[in-house]
C-alpha positions as CSV (number, residue, x, y, z in Angstrom):
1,X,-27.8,56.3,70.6
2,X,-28.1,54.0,73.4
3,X,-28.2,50.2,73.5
4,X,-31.0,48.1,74.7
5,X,-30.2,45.0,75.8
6,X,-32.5,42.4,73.9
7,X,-32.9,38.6,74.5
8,X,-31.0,37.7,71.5
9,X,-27.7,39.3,73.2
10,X,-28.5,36.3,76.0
11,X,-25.5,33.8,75.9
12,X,-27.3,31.4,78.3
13,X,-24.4,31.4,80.6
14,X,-26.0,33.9,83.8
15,X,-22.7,35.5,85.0
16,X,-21.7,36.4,81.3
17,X,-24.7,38.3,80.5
18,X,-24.6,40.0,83.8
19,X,-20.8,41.0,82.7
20,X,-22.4,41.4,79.7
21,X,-25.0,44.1,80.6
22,X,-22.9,45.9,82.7
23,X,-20.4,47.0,79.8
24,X,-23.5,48.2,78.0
25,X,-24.6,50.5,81.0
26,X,-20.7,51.5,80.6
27,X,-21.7,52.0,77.3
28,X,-24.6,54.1,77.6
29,X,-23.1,56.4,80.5
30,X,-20.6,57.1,78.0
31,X,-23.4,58.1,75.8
32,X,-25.0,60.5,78.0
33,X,-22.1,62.1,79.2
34,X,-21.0,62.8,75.3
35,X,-24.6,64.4,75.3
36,X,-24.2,66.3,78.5
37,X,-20.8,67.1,76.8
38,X,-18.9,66.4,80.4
39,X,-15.4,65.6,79.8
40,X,-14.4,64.7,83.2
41,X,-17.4,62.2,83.5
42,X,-16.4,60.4,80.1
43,X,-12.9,59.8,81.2
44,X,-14.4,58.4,83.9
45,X,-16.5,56.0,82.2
46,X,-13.6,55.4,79.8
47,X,-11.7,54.9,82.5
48,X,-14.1,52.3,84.1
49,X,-14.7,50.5,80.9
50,X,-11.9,49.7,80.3
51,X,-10.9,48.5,83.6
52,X,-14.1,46.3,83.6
53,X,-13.7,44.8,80.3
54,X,-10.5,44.1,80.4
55,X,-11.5,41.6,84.1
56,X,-14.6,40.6,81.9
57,X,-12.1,39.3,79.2
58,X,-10.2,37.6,81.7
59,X,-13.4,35.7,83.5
60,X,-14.6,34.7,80.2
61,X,-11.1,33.4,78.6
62,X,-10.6,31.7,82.4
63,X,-13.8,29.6,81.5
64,X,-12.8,29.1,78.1
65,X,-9.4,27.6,79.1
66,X,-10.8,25.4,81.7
67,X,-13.7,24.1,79.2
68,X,-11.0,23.2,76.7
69,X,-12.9,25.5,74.4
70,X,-10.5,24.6,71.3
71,X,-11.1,28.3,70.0
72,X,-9.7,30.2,73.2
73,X,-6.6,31.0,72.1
74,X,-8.1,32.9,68.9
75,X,-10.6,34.6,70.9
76,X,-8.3,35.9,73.3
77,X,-6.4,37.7,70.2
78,X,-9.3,39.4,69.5
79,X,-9.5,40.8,72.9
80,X,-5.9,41.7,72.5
81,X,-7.0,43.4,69.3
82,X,-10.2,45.0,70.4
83,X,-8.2,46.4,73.6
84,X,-5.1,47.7,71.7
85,X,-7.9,49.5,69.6
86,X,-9.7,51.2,72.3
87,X,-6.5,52.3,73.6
88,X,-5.5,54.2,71.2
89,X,-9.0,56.3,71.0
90,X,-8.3,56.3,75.0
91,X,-5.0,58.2,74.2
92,X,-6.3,60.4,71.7
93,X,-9.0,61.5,74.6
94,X,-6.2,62.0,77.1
95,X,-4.2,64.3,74.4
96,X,-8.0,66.5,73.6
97,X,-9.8,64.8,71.0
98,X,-13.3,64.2,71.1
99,X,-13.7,60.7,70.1
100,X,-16.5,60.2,72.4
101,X,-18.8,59.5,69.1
102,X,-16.5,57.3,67.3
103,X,-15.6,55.2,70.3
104,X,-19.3,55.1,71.2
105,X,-19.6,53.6,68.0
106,X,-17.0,51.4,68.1
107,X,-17.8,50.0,71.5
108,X,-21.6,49.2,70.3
109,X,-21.2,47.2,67.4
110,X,-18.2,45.5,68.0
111,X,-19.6,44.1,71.6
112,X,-23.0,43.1,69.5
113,X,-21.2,41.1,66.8
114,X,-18.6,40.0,69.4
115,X,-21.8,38.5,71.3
116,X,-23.9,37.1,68.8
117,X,-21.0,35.8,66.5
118,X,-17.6,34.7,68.8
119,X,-19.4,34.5,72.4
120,X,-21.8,32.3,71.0
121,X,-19.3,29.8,69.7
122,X,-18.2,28.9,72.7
123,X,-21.2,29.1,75.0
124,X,-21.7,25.2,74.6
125,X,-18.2,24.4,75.7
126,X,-18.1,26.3,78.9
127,X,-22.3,24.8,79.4
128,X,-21.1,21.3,79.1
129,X,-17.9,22.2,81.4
130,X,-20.3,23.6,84.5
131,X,-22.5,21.2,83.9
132,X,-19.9,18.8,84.6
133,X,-18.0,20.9,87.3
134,X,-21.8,21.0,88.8
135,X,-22.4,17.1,88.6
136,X,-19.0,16.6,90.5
137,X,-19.9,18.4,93.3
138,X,-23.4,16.8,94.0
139,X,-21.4,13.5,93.3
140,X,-18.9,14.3,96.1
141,X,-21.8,15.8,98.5
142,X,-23.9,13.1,98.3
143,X,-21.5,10.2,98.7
144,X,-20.0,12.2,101.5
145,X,-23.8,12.3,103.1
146,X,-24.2,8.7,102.0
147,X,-20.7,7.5,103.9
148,X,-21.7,9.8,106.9
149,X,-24.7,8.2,107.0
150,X,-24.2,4.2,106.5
151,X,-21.0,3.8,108.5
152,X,-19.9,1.0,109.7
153,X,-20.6,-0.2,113.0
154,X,-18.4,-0.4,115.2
155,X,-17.7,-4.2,116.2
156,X,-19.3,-5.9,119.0
């Protein structure tokens, strides 16, 4: 069964959900090629999912750390966890088995719950942070404009 992406799986946070939505199409290919029962195409997506998860766990941990999100190093460990997991089914698809439909599983309701329960927790953290990171910049631009604007004059 594929997964459509509803408003509720929205963290707020644009270039999440983007990341977000694009492990779901991952998701879904690996869906349709389990139904079009072509092996080389899901190594391929298995292949690809992984790669852009594990970058996607990265980004997100990146903005976790530089929010002070006091939860980050716990959520990392479930990344660890979740990876180390899908490994394993990885391996047993390298050495034959057809664990298409259990990892398809596995991959759809843990990224749900991992959404809605542990992403969310720390969406207000990383807001606040840009928010800030945001307000810095358009301090700094406009008191460079202002400067460039009211300098001095030169003396007479």
């Amino acid at each position: 069964m594929v997964i459509a992406w509803t408003n509720d799986l929205n963290t707020g946070i644009d270039v999440i959900d983007k990341q977000h939505r694009r492990i779901v199409d991952y998701i879904n290919n690996l869906e349709i090629a389990h139904t079009n029962q072509d092996k080389l195409i899901i190594g391929q997506v298995l292949d690809d999912l992984v790669d852009y998860t594990l970058s996607h766990f990265a980004f997100e941990e990146s903005l976790q750390e530089e929010a002070d999100y006091k939860f980050c190093k716990p959520h990392k460990k479930v990344h660890e966890l979740f990876v180390r997991r899908v490994n394993e089914y990885v391996e047993r698809f390298k050495l034959g088995d057809d664990v298409t439909a259990e990892i398809h599983k596995l991959l759809s309701n843990w990224l749900i719950n991992h959404i809605k329960r542990d992403d969310a927790d720390y969406v207000s953290a990383v807001k606040a942070n840009m928010i800030g990171i945001i307000a810095e910049k358009e301090k700094k631009q406009n008191a460079g404009w202002f400067k460039r604007f009211f300098k001095p004059s030169a003396p007479i």
